[in-house]
Z-matrix of the N, CA and C atoms (Angstrom, degrees):
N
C 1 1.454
C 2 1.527 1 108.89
N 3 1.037 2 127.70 1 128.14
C 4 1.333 3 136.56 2 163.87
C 5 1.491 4 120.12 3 -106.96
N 6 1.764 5 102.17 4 141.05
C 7 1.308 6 107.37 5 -163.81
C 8 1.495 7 106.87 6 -120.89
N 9 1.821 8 115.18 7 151.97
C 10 1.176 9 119.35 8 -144.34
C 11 1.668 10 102.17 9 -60.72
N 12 1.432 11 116.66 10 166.28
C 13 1.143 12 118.67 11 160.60
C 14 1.384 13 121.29 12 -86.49
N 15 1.334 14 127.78 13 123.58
C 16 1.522 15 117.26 14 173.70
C 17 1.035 16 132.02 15 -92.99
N 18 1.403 17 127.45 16 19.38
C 19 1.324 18 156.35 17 146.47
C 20 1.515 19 110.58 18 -44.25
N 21 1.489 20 99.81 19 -82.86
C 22 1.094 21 150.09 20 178.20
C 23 2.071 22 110.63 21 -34.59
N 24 1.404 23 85.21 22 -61.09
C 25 1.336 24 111.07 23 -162.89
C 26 1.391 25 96.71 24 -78.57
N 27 1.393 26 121.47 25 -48.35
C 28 1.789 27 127.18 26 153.25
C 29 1.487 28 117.69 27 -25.28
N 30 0.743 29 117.51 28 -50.27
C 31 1.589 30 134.05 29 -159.12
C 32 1.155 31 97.26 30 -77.60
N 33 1.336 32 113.92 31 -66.62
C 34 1.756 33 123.50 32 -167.87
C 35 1.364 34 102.91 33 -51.21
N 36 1.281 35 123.66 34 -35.40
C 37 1.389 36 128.37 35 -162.14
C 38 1.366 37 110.91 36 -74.88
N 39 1.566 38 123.57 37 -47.81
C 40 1.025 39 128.08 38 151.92
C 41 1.683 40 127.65 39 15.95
N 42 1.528 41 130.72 40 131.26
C 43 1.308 42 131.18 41 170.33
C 44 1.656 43 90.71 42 -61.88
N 45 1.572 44 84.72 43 170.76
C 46 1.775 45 89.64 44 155.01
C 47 1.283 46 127.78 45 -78.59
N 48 1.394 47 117.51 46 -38.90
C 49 1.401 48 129.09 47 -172.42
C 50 1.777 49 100.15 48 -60.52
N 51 1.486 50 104.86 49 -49.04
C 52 1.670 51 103.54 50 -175.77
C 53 1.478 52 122.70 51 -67.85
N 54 1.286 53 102.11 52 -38.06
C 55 2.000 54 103.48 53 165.69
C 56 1.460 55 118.56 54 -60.26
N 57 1.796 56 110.92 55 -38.72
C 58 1.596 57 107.68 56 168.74
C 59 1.034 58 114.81 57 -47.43
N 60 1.937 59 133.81 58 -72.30
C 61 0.969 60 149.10 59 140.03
C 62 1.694 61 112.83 60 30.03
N 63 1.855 62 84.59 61 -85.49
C 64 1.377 63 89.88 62 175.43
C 65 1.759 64 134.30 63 -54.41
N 66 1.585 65 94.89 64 -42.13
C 67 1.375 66 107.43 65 174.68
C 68 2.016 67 117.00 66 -42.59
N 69 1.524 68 96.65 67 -51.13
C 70 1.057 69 110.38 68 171.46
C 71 1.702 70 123.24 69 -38.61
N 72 1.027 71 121.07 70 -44.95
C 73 1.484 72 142.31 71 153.08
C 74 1.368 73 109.28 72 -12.86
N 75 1.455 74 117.70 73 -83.47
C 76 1.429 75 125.03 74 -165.63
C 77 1.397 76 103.94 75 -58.32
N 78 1.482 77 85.62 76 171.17
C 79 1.778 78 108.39 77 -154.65
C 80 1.488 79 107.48 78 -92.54
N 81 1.249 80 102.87 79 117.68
C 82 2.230 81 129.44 80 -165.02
C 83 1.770 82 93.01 81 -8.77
N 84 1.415 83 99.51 82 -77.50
C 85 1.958 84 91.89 83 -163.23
C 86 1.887 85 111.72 84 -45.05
N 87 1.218 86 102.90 85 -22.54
C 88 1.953 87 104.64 86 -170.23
C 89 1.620 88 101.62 87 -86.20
N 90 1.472 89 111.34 88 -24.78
C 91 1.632 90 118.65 89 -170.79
C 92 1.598 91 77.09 90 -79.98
N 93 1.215 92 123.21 91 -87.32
C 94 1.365 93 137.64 92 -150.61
C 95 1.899 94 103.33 93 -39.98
N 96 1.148 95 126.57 94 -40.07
C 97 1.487 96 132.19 95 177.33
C 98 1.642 97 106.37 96 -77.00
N 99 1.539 98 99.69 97 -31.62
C 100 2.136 99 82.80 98 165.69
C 101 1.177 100 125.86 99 -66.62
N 102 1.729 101 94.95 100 -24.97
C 103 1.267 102 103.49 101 -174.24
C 104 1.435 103 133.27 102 -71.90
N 105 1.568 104 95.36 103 -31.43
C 106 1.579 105 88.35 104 -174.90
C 107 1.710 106 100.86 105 -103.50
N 108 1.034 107 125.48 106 14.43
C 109 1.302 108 120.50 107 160.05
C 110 2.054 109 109.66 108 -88.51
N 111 1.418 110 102.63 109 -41.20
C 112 1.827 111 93.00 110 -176.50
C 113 1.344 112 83.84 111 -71.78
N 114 1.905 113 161.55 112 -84.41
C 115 0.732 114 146.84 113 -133.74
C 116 1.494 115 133.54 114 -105.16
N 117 1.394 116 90.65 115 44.81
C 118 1.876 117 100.42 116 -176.84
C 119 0.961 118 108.93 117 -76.41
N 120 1.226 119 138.83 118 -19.91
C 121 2.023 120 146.08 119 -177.59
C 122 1.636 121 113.44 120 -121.07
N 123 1.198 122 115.88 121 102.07
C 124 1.597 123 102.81 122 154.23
C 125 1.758 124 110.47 123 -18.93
N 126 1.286 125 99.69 124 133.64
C 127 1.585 126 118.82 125 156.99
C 128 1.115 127 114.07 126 -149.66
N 129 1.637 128 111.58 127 175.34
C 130 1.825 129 101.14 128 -179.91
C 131 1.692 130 82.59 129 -135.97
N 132 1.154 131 83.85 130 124.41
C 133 1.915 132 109.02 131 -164.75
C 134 1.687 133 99.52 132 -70.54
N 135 1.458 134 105.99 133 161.23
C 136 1.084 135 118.12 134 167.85
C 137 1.237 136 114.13 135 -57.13
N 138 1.059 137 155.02 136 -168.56
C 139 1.516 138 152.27 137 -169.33
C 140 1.788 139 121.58 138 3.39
N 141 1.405 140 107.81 139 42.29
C 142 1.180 141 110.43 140 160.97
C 143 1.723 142 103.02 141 -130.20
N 144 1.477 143 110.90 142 116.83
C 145 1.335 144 103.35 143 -176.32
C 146 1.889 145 105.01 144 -104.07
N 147 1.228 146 120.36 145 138.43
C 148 1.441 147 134.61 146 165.24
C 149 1.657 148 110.53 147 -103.11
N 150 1.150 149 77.74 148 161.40
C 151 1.951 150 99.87 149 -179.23
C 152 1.944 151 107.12 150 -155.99
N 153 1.681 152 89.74 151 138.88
C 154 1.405 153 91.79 152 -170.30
C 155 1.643 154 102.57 153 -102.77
N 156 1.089 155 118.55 154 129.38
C 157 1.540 156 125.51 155 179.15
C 158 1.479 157 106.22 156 -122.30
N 159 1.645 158 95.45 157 149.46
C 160 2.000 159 103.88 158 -172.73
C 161 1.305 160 90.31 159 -49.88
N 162 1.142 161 110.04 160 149.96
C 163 1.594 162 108.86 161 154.00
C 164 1.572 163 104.93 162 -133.32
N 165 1.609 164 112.95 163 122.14
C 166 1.251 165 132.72 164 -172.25
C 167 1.560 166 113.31 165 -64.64
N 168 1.533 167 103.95 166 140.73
C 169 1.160 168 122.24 167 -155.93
C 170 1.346 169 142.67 168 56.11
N 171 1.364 170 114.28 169 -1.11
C 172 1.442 171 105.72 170 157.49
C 173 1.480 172 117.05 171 -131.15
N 174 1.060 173 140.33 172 -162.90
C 175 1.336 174 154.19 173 -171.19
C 176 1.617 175 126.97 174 -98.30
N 177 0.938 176 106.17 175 49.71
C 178 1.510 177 129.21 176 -156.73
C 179 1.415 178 122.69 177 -168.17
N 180 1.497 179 116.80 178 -165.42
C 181 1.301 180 109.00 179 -167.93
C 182 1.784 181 96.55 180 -141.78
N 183 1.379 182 108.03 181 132.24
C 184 1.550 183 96.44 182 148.58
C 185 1.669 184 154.35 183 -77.85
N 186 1.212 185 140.28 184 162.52
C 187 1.904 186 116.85 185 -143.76
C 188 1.287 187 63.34 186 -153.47
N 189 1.476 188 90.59 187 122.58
C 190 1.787 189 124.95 188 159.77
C 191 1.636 190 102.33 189 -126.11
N 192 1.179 191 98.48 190 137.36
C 193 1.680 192 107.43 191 176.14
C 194 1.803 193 94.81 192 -105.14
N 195 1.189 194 90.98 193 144.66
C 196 2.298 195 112.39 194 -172.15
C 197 1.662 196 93.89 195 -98.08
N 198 1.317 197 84.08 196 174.69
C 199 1.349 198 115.83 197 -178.81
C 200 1.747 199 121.04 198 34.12
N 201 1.423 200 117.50 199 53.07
C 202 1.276 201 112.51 200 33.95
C 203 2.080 202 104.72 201 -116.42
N 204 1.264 203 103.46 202 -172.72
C 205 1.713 204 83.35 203 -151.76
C 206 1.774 205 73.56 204 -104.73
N 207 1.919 206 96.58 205 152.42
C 208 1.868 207 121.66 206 -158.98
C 209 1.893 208 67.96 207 -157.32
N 210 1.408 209 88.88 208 130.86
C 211 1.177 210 102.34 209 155.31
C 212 1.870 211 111.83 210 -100.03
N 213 1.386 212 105.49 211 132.65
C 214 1.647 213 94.62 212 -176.78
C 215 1.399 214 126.23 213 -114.87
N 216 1.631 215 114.13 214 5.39
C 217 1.258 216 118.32 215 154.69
C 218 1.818 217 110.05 216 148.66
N 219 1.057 218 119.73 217 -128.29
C 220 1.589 219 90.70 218 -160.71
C 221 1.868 220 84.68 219 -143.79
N 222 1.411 221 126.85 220 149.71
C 223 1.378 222 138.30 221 158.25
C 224 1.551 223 112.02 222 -94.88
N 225 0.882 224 110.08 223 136.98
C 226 2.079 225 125.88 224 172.89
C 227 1.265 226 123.10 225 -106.76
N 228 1.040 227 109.59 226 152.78
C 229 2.095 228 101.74 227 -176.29
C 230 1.663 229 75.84 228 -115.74
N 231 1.570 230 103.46 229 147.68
C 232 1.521 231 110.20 230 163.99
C 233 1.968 232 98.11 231 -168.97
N 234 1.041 233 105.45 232 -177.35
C 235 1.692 234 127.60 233 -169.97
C 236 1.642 235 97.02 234 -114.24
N 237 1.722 236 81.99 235 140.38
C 238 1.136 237 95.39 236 -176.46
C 239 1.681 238 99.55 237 -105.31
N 240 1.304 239 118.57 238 -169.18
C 241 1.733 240 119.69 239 -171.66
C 242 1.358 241 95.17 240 -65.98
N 243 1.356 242 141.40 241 -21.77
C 244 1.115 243 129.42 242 -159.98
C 245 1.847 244 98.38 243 -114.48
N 246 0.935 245 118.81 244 3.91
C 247 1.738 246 120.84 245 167.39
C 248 1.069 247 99.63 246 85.28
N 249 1.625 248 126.56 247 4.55
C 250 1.463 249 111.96 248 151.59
C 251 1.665 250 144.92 249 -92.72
N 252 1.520 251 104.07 250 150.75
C 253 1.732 252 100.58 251 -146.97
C 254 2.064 253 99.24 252 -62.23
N 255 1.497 254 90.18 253 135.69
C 256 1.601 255 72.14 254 151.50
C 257 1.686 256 103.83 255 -151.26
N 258 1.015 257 108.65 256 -157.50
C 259 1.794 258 127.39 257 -155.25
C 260 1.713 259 109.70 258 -115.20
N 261 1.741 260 109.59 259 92.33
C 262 1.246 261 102.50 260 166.66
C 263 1.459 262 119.86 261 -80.73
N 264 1.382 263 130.52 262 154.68
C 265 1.124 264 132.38 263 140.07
C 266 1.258 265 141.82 264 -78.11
N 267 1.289 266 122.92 265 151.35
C 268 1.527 267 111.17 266 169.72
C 269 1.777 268 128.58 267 -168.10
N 270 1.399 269 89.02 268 132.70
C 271 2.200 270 87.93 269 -155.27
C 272 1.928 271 104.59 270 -49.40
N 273 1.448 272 93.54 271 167.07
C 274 1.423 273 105.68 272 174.48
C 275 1.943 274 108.21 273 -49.59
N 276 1.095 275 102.56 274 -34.89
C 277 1.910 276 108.69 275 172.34
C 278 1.530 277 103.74 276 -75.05
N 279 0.861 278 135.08 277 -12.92
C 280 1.416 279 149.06 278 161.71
C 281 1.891 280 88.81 279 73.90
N 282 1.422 281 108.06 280 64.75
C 283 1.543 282 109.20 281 132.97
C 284 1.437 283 129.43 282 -108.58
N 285 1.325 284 122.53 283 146.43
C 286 1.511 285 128.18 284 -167.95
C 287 1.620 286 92.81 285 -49.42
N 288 1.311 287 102.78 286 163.24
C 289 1.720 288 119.74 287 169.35
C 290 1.624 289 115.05 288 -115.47
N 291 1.093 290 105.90 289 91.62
C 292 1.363 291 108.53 290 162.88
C 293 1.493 292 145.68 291 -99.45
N 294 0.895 293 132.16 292 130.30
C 295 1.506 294 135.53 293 -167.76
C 296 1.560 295 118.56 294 -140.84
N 297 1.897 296 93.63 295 130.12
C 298 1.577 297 81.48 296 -163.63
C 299 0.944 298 145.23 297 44.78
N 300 1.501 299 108.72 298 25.28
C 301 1.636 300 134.97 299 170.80
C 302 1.234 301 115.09 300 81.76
N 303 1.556 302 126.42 301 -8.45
C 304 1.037 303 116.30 302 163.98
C 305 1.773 304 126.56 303 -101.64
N 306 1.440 305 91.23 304 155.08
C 307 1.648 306 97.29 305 -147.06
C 308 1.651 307 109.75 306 -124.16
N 309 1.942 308 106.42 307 -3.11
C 310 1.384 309 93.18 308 160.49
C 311 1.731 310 108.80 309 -165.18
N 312 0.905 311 113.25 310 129.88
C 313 1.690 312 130.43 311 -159.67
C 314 1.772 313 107.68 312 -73.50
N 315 0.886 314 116.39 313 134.23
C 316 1.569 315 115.41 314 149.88
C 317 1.873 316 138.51 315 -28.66
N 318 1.617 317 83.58 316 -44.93
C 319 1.579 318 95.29 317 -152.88
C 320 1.802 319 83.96 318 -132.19
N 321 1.415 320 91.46 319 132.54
C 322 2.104 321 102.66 320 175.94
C 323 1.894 322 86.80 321 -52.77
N 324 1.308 323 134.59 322 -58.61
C 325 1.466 324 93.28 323 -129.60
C 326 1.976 325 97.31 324 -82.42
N 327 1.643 326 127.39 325 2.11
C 328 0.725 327 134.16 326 -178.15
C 329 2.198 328 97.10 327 -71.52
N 330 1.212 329 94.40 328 -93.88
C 331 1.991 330 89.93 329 162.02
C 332 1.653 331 102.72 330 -7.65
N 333 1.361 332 120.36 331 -63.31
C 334 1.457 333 112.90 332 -153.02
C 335 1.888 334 104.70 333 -85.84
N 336 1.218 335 116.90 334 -13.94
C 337 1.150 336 105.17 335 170.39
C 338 1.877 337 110.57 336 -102.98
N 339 1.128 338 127.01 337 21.87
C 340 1.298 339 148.48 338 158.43
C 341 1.064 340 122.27 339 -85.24
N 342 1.897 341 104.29 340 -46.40
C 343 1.818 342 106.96 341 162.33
C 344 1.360 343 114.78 342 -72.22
N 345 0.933 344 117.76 343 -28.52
C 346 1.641 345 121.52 344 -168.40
C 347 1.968 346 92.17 345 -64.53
N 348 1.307 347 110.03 346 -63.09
C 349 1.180 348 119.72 347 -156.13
C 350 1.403 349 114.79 348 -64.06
N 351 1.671 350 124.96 349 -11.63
C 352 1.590 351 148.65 350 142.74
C 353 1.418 352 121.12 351 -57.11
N 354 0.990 353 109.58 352 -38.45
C 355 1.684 354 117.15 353 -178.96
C 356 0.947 355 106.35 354 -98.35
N 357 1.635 356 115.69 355 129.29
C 358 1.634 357 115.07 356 160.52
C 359 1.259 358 133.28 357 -68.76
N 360 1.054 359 123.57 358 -13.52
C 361 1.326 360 151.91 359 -173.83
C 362 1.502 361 117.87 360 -65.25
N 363 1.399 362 110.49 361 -10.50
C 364 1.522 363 117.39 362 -155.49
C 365 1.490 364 89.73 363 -123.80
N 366 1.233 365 127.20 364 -17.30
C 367 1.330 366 138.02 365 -169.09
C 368 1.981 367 124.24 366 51.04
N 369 1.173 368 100.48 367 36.83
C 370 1.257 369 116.20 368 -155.76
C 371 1.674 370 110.36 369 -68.59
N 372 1.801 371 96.77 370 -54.15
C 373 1.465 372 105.50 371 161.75
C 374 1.797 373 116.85 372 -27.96
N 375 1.143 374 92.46 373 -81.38
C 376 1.692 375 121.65 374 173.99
C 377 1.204 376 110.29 375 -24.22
N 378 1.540 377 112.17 376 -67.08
C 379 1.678 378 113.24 377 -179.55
C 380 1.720 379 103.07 378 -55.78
N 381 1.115 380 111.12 379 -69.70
C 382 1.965 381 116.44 380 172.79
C 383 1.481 382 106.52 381 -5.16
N 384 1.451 383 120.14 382 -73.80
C 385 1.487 384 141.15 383 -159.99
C 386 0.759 385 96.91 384 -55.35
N 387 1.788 386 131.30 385 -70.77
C 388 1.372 387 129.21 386 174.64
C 389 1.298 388 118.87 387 -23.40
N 390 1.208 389 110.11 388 -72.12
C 391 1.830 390 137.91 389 -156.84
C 392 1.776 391 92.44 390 -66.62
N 393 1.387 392 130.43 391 -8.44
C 394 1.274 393 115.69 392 -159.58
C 395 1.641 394 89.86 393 -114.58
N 396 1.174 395 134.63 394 -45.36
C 397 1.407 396 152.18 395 171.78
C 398 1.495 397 108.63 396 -58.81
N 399 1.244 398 117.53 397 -41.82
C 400 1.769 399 118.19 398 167.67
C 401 1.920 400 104.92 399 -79.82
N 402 1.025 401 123.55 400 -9.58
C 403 1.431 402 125.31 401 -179.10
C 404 1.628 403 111.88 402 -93.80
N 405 1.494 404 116.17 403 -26.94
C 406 1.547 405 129.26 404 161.80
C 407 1.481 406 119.43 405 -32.77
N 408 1.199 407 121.33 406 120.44
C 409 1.548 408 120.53 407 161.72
C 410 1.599 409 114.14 408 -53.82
N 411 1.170 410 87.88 409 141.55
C 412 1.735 411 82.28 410 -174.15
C 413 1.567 412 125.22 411 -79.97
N 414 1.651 413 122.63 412 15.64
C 415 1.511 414 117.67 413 135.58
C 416 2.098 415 106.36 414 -73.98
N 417 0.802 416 110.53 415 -28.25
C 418 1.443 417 95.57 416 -163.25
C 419 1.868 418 92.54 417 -79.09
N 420 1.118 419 120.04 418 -41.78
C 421 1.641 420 113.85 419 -175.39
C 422 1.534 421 86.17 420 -55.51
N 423 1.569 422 99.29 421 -82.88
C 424 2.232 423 84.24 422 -171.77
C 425 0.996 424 96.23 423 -18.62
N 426 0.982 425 137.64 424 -138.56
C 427 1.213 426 167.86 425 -132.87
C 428 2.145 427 106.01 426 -26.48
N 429 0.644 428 121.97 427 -3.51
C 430 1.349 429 145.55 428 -179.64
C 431 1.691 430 97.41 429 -101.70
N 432 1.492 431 113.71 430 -72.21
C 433 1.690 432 109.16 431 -171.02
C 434 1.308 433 117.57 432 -70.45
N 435 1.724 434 110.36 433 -2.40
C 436 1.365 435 113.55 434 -160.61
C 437 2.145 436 85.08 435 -91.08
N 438 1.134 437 133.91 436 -11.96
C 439 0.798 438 124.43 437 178.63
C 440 1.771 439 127.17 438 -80.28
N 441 2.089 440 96.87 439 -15.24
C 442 1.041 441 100.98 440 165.87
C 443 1.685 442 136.22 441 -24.84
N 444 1.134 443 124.70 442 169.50
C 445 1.743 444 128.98 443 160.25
C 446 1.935 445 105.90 444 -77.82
N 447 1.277 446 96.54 445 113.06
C 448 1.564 447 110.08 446 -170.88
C 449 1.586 448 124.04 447 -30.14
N 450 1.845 449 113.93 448 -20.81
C 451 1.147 450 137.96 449 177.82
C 452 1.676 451 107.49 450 -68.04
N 453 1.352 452 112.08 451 -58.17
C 454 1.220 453 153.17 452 -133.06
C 455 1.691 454 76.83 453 -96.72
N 456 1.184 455 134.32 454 -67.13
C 457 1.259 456 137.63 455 -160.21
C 458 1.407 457 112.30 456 -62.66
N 459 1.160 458 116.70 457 -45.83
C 460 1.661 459 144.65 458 167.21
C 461 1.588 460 119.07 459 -42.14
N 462 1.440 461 109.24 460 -56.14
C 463 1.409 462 121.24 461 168.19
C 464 1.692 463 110.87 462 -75.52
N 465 1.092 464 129.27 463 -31.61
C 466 1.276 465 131.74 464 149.63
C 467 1.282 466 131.85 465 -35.57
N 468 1.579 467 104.32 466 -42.95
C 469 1.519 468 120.59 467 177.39
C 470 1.728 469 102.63 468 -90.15
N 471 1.024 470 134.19 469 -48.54
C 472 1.389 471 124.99 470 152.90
C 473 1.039 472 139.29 471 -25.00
N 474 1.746 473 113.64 472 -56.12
C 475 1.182 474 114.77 473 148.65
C 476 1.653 475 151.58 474 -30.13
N 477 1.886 476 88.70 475 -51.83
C 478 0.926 477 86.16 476 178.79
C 479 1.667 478 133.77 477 -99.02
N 480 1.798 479 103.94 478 -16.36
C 481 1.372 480 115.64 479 139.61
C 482 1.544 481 130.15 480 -31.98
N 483 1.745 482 118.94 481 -46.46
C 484 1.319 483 130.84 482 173.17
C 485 1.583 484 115.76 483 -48.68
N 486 1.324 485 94.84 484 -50.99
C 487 1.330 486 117.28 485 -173.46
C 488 1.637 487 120.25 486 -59.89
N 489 1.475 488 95.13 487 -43.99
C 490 2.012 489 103.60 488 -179.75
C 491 1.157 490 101.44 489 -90.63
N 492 1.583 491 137.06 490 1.31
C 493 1.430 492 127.43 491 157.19
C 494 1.508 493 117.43 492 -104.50
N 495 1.621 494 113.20 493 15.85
C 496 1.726 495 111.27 494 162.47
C 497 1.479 496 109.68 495 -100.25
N 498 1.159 497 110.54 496 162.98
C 499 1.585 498 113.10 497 -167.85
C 500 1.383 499 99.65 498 -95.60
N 501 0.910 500 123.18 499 175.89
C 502 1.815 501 131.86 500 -165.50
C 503 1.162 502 112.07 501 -125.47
């Protein structure tokens, strides 16, 4: 039988804002390699909700992200070389959104989680990091917090010791 980690289980529990926080901590080359592994692909994270509204005068829809609601720019229906429909994006300044050279999606919620993932505003990045660091097996998180600042790591472990010896 194996018993939970409270390290581990600390961590996961974590807000988002406070695990970013923390993330922020580690040292540039270890931040910079989480980074481009949780955010090598547009996604539209768990707890970021969108909604598509008419958006007047063109042929498309506008994408506001809720709670609290940011509008983050507008989707387009258009043809591709082959006359099939696909999904432009485009920021609240109304420049195209491109990524990795590509510049227009198949499917609205693909476009709309492409805009999201351009705009800061939508916090999309942010949610990702989280959601990718709480998804870690817990040798790979160790091994991630163990890179913490030795201070920083310590109160971490306090924490989360504190925590599996209060009652619920």
């Amino acid at each position: 039988m194996t018993h939970p980690d409270p390290l581990t289980a600390h961590v996961r529990r974590l807000g988002n804002h406070e695990l970013n926080e923390l993330l922020v901590q580690l040292p540039k080359p270890t931040f910079a390699a989480l980074v481009e592994v949780a955010l090598a692909r547009p996604v539209l994270p768990a707890g970021l909700m969108v909604r598509y509204e008419p958006a007047p005068g063109v042929d498309g829809w506008a994408v506001v992200a809720c709670a609290p609601r940011r509008r983050l720019g507008t989707l387009t229906r258009d043809r591709d070389r082959g006359s099939q429909v696909v999904w432009r994006a485009w920021t609240r300044a109304g420049d195209p959104v491109q990524i990795s050279g590509i510049s227009s999606w198949r499917r609205r919620g693909d476009a709309a989680a492409a805009l999201a993932w351009v705009t800061p505003a939508s916090r999309a990045r942010f949610l990702a990091l989280a959601a990718h660091v709480r998804g870690l097996a817990d040798p790979q998180l160790h091994n991630l917090l163990r890179a913490l600042p030795r201070a920083v790591f310590d109160q971490l472990l306090d924490a989360a010791y504190a925590a599996e010896g209060t009652a619920a």
